[in-house]
C-alpha positions as CSV (number, residue, x, y, z in Angstrom):
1,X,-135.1,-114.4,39.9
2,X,-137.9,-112.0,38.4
3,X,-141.4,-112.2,39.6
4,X,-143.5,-113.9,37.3
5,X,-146.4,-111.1,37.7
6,X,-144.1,-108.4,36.8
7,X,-144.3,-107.8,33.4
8,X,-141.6,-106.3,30.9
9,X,-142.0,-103.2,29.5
10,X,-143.0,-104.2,25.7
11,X,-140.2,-103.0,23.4
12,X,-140.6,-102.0,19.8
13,X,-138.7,-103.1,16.9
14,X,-137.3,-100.4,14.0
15,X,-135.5,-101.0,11.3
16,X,-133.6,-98.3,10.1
17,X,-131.5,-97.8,6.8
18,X,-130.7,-96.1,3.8
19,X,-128.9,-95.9,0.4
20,X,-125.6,-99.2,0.4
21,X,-124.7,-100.3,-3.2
22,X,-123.3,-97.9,-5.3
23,X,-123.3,-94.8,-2.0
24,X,-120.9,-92.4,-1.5
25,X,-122.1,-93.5,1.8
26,X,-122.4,-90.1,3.3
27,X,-125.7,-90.8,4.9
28,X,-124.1,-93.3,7.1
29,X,-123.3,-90.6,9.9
30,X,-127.2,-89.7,9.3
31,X,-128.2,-93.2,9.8
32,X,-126.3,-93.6,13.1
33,X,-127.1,-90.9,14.6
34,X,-131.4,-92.1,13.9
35,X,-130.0,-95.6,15.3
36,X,-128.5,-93.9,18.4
37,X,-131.5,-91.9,19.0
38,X,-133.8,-94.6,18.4
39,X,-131.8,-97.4,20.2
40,X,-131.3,-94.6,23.7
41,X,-135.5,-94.4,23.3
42,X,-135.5,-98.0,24.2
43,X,-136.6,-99.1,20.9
44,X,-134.6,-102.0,19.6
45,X,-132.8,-101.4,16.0
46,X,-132.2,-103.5,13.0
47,X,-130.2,-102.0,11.0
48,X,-128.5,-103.8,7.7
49,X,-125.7,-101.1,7.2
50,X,-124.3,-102.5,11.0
51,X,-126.5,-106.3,11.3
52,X,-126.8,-107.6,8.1
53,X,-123.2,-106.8,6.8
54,X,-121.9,-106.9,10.0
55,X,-120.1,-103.4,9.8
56,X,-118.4,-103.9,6.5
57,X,-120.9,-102.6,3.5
58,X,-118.6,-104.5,0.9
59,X,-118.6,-108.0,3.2
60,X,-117.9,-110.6,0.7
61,X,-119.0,-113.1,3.0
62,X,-122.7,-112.3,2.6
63,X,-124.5,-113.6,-0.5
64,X,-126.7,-111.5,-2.2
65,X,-129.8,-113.7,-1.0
66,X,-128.8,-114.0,2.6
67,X,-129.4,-110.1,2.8
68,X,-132.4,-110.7,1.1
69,X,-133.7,-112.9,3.6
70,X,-132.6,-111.1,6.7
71,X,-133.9,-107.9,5.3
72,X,-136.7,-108.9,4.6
73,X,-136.9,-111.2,8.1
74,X,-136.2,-108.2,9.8
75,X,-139.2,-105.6,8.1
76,X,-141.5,-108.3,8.4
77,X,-140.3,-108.0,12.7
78,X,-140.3,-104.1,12.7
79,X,-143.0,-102.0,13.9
80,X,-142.2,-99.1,12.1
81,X,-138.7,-98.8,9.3
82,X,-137.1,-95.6,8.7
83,X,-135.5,-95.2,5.7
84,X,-132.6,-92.6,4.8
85,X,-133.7,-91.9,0.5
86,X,-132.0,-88.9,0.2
87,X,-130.1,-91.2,-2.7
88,X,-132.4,-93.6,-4.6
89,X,-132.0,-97.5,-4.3
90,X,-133.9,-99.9,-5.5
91,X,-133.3,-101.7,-2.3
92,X,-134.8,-98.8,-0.2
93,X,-137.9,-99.2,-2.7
94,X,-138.3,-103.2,-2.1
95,X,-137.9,-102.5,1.4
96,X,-140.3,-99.8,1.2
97,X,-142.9,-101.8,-0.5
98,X,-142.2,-105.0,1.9
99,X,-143.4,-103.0,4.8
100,X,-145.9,-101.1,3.0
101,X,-147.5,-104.6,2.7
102,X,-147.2,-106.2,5.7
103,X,-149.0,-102.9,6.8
104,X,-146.0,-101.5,8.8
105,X,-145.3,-97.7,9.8
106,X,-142.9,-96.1,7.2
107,X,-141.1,-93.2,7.9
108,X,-138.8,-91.8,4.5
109,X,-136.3,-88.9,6.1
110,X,-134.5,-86.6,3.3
111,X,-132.6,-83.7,3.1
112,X,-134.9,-80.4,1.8
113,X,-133.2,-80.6,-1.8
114,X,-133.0,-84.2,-2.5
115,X,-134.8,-85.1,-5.1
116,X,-137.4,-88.1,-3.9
117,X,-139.5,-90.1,-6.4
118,X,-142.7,-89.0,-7.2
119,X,-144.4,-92.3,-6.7
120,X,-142.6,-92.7,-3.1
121,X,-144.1,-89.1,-1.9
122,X,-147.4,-90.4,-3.4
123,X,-148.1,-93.5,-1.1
124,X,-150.4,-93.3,1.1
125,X,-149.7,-93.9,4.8
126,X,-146.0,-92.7,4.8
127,X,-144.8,-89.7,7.2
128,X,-141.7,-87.9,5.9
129,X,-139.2,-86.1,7.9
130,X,-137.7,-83.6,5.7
131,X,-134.3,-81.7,7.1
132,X,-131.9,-79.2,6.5
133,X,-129.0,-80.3,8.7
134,X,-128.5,-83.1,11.0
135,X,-129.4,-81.4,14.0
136,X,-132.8,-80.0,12.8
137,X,-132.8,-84.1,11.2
138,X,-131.7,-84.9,15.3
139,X,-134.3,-83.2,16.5
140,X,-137.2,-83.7,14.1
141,X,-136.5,-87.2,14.3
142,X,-136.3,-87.8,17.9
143,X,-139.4,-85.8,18.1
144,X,-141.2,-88.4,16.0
145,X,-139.8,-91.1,17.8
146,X,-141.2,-89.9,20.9
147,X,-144.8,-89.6,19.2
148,X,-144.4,-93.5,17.8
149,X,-143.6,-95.0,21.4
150,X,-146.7,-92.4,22.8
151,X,-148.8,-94.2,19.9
152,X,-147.9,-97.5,20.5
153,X,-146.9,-97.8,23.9
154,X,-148.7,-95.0,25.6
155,X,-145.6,-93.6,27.0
C-alpha cells in the first residue's frame, strides 16, 4: 500500500502524429520512433496512428466523428503535440490549430526538403525540428524532449 505523503512523480501528456488519409504512410517509422523516445522519457503518448485506430489506419470500425472526438479529447489532454508534416493534412492543420487554441506547446518536425506551408511556419509560438535523417530527427528530437520535461517538470 503506498504512503499517502509520497507523491507521484507528475507525468506529462503528448500527443504525437502525422500525415493518415491519403499517406504513403512512410512517416510512420518516423512517428514511432518520436513515440518510443517520448514514451522511454516517461512521458505518456497519445497517439491516433496506434490509439485512435487501434493499429489499423483504414479501421472501418471507427466513424469519421469518433476520431474527431478522441482527437480532439486527446489535444485538449496533451501538454505539448508533435506533429510529423512533412506531407500536408488538413487533419494535422485542425489539430494544429486545436492546440494552438487551447494554448498548448506545438512542435511541427519535417524533413529539410519538405515543403511546409507558409502560414504553418508563420505561427507564432511553434518550435520546429527540422532533420535530414532519422537519426539526426532521433537525436534532435530526444534533445527537445529532454528540454520540455526540464521546462515543465524541472528535471
Amino acid at each position: 500500500m503506498a504512503n499517502p505523503t509520497d507523491k507521484e512523480t507528475p507525468k506529462l501528456r503528448s500527443y504525437i502524429t502525422g500525415q493518415i488519409t491519403g499517406s504513403n504512410r512512410t512517416s510512420l517509422s518516423i512517428i514511432s520512433m518520436m513515440v518510443l523516445i517520448a514514451e522511454e522519457k516517461g512521458i505518456d503518448v497519445y497517439c491516433p496512428e496506434r490509439d485512435t485506430n487501434k493499429g489499423n489506419l483504414d479501421n472501418p470500425e471507427i466513424t469519421p466523428e469518433e476520431i474527431y472526438t478522441r482527437d480532439t479529447d486527446a489535444v485538449k489532454k496533451s501538454d505539448f503535440i508533435v506533429i510529423e508534416c512533412s506531407n500536408p493534412s488538413t487533419g494535422n492543420g485542425l489539430e494544429i490549430m486545436l492546440a494552438y487554441l487551447f494554448d498548448k506547446r506545438i512542435i511541427c518536425v519535417y524533413q529539410k526538403d519538405a515543403a511546409v506551408s507558409r502560414m504553418l511556419l508563420g505561427m507564432p509560438s511553434i518550435s520546429f525540428i527540422i532533420y535530414d535523417t532519422a537519426e539526426d530527427l532521433q537525436n534532435k528530437f530526444t534533445n527537445e524532449i529532454e528540454k520540455i520535461k526540464k521546462e515543465y517538470l524541472g528535471q
